[in-house]
N, C-alpha and C positions, 0 to 999 in steps of 0.2 A: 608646342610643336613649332620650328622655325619654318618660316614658309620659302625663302632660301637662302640657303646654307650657303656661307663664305668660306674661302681657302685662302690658307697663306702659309706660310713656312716658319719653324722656329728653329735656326741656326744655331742657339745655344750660347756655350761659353766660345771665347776664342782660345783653345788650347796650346800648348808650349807646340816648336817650332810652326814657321809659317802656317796658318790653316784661313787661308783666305777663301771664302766659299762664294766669290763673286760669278763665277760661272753658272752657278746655283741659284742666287739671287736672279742674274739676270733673266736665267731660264723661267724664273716663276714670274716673272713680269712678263716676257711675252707671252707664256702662256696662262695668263688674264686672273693670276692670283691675285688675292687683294693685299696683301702685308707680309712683310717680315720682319721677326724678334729676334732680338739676342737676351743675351743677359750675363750676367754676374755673379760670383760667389765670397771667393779670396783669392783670386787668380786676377784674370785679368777685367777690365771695367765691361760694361755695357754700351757707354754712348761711341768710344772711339770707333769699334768695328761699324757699328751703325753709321756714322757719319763715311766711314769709309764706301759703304755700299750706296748710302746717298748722292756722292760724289757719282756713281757710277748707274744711277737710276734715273729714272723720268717720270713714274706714276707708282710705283709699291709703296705704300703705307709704311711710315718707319718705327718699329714699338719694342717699347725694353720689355722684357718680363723677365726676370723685375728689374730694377733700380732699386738699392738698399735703403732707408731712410739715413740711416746711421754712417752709410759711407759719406755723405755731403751735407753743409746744413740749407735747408729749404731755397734759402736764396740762391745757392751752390747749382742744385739741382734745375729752380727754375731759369737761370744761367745756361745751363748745359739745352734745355728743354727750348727755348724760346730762338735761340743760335740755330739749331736745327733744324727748327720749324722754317726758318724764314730762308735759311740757306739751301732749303730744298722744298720751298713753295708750298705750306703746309702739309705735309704729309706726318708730321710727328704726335704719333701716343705716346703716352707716358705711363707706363706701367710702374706702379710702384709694388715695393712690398717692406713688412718689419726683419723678416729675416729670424733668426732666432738668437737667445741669451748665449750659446758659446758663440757665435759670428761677432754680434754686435760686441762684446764684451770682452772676446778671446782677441780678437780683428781691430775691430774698429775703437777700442778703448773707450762705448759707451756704455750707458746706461741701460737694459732692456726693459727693466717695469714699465706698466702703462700704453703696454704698444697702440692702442685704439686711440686713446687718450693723446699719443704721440701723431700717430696719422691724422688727425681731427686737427690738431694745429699745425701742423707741417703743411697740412695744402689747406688748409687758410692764407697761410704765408705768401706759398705758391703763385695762390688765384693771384691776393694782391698784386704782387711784378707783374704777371701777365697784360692784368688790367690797366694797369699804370694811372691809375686816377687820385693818386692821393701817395705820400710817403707812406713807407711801409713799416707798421708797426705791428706788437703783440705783445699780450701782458703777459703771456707766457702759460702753466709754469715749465716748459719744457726747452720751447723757441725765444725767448724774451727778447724783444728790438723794442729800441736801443736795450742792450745788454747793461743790466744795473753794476752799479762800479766799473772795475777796471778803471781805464783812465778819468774815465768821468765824459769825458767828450765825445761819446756815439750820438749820434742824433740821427729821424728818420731819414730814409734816402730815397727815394725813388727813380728806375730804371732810366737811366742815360741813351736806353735802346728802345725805338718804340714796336716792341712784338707786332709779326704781322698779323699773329691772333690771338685777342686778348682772352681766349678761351680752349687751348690747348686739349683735348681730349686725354682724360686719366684714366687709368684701369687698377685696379687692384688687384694684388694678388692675394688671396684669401684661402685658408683651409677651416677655419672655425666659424661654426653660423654666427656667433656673434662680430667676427671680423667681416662673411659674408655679407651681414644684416646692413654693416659699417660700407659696403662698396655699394648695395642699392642704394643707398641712402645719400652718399656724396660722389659719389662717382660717375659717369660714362658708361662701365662694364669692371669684369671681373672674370680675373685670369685665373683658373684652376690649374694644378698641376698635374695632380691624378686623380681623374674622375671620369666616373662608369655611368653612362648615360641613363641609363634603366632606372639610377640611384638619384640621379638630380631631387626631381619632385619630391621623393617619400623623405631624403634626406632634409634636403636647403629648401623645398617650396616655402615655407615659413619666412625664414630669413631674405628669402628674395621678393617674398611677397609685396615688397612697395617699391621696386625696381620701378624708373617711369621709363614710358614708351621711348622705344632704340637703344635701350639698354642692352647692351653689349657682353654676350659670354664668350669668347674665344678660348677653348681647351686647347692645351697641349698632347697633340695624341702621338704615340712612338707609332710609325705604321713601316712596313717591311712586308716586301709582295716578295712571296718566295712558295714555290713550291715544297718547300721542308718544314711543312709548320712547326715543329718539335724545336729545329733550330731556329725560328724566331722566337717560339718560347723562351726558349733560353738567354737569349739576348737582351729581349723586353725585362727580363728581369732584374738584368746587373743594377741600371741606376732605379729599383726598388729597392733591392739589398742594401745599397749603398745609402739612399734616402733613412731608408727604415732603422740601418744599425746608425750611421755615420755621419748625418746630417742631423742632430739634435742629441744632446746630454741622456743620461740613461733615464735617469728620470723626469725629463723635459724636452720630450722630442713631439712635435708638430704635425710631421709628417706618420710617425707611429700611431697618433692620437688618430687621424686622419680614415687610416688603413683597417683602425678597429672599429671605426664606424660603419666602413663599409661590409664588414662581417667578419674580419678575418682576426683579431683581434691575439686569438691564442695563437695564431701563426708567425701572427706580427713580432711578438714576444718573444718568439723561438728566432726568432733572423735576425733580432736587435741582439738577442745573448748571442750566439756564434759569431756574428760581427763583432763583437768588442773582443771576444774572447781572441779574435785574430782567424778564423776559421771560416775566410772571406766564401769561398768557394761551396763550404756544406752551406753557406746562409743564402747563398744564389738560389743554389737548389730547392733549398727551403720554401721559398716563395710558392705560393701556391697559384699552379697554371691558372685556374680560373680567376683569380684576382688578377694576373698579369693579360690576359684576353680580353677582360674585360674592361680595361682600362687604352687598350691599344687597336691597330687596324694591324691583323698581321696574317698570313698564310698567303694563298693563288689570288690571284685577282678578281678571282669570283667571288671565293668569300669572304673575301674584302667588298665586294659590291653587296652580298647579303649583310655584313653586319655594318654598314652604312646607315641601315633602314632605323636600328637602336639610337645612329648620334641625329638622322631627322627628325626622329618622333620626340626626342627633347628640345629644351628651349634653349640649347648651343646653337650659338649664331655661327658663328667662327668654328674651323678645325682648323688650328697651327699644326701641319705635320712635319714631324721631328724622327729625322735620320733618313730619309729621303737627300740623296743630292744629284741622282743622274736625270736628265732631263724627260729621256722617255718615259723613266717611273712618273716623276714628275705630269707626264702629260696624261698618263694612265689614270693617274687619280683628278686628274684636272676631268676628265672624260666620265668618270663614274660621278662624279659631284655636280660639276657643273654644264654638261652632257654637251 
């Protein structure tokens, strides 16, 4: 059980024409949220919008959920990560994540196997820059510095920039206990993307079980105060349809695997075949209300204050609520959370 619960916003991708949601941002900083995330897919990056709202903030917490591995190589990343940190007075997490085999592979022209294997030396790498105590090397087999061949002439290098902290706060982004097991273990915290509070313990206790104290869960929750619960149902559902058919290979989706853990499994099945079939709309429907309920904050604001009670009584630190942008809602849940 969290003994108190943090608010912050997850803003998302930044989608095609302008979608600056700086009003929003600022809104959740005077009213006393603690962070806000973007993120990334194949669209547009994660750090620019962030640095954007940095520029325009004074005390919110700056955090990717996620940062792909594969879109940068480690140095890339701690580059992008240490810049931000210092250009807006520590405030910067670093959310990482692998992302999956059509991204990495379709996208980004790498490699997928190994993804654990892959994060394990990528922030290795990382810490190194940060730390700045020695040139940065790795035997690899993944990251290798100096890179064997090529010219012949790489040699270590260390940071020409001295981070204002050589300890940057990481989060991972994790669906599989064994990836879970991988963010207690090296991480700060751990970014889930759809997860039901209820489910925490009976699922991931295991794999979180050696989380050390301040270890950090920040969930992504969809939340939508509306008196029409029906049509937030429906809404809440789109990016599951989409996750569950469209976001993973038919037989290698993450977010599928994910869905049938938490019960739904033959439903799951049924939303990934009508997505691919092109049959966007019967695969919405598909979804099943209680799986989309219970992964979100959605109906009157009342019960949205009773099913509060489900994300206290777990070990979520953080609620990032996602699709929220007017300030009153905004202050409405600022009021049921942090009173």
């Amino acid at each position: 059980m969290t003994a108190d619960l943090k608010l912050g916003v997850n803003v998302g991708y930044w989608q095609r024409d302008p979608d600056d949601q700086t009003d929003t941002v600022l809104a959740a900083e005077r009213l006393g949220y603690d962070s806000v995330f973007t993120a990334e897919a194949y669209g547009s990056d994660a750090f620019t919008p962030l640095t954007w709202y940095a520029a325009r903030t004074t005390t919110i917490k700056l955090g990717t959920a996620v940062v792909q591995l594969s879109a940068r190589t480690p140095a890339a990343t701690a580059m992008h990560a240490l810049t931000l940190d210092a250009l807006s007075g520590g405030r910067m997490i670093l959310g990482l994540g692998a992302s999956g085999p059509q991204v990495v592979e379709g996208w980004y022209g790498a490699p997928f196997p190994k993804p654990l294997a892959r994060t394990r030396e990528y922030l290795d790498i990382v810490r190194q820059v940060w730390r700045r105590e020695e040139p940065v090397t790795s035997a690899g087999p993944h990251y290798p510095l100096p890179l064997p061949g090529g010219a012949g002439l790489g040699k270590p290098l260390k940071s020409i920039v001295h981070p204002l902290r050589p300890r940057i706060p990481v989060y991972l982004g994790a669906e599989g206990p064994r990836n879970i097991a991988l963010a207690a273990e090296l991480a700060q915290g751990w970014l889930p993307l759809f997860v039901d509070p209820a489910q925490i313990e009976p699922l991931f206790g295991e794999p979180l079980a050696g989380r050390p104290d301040g270890f950090e869960i920040a969930a992504t929750v969809t939340t939508i105060v509306t008196g029409d619960l029906a049509a937030a149902l429906e809404f809440a559902k789109i990016p599951l349809a989409f996750y569950i058919g469209g976001m993973g290979a038919r037989d290698r989706n993450f977010h599928l695997d994910l869905i049938g853990r938490l019960g739904y499994a033959e439903q799951a099945a049924r939303v990934q075949e009508l997505f691919l079939a092109g049959r966007r709309d019967e695969a919405i429907k598909a979804v099943p209300d209680e799986l989309a309920d219970s992964i979100s904050l959605l109906g009157p604001i009342g019960r949205i204050k009773e099913r509060l009670e489900l994300w206290r009584d777990s070990p979520i630190t953080t609620l990032l609520i996602a699709g929220v942008r007017d300030e009153p809602t905004l202050r409405e849940i600022r009021d049921l959370v942090l009173g």
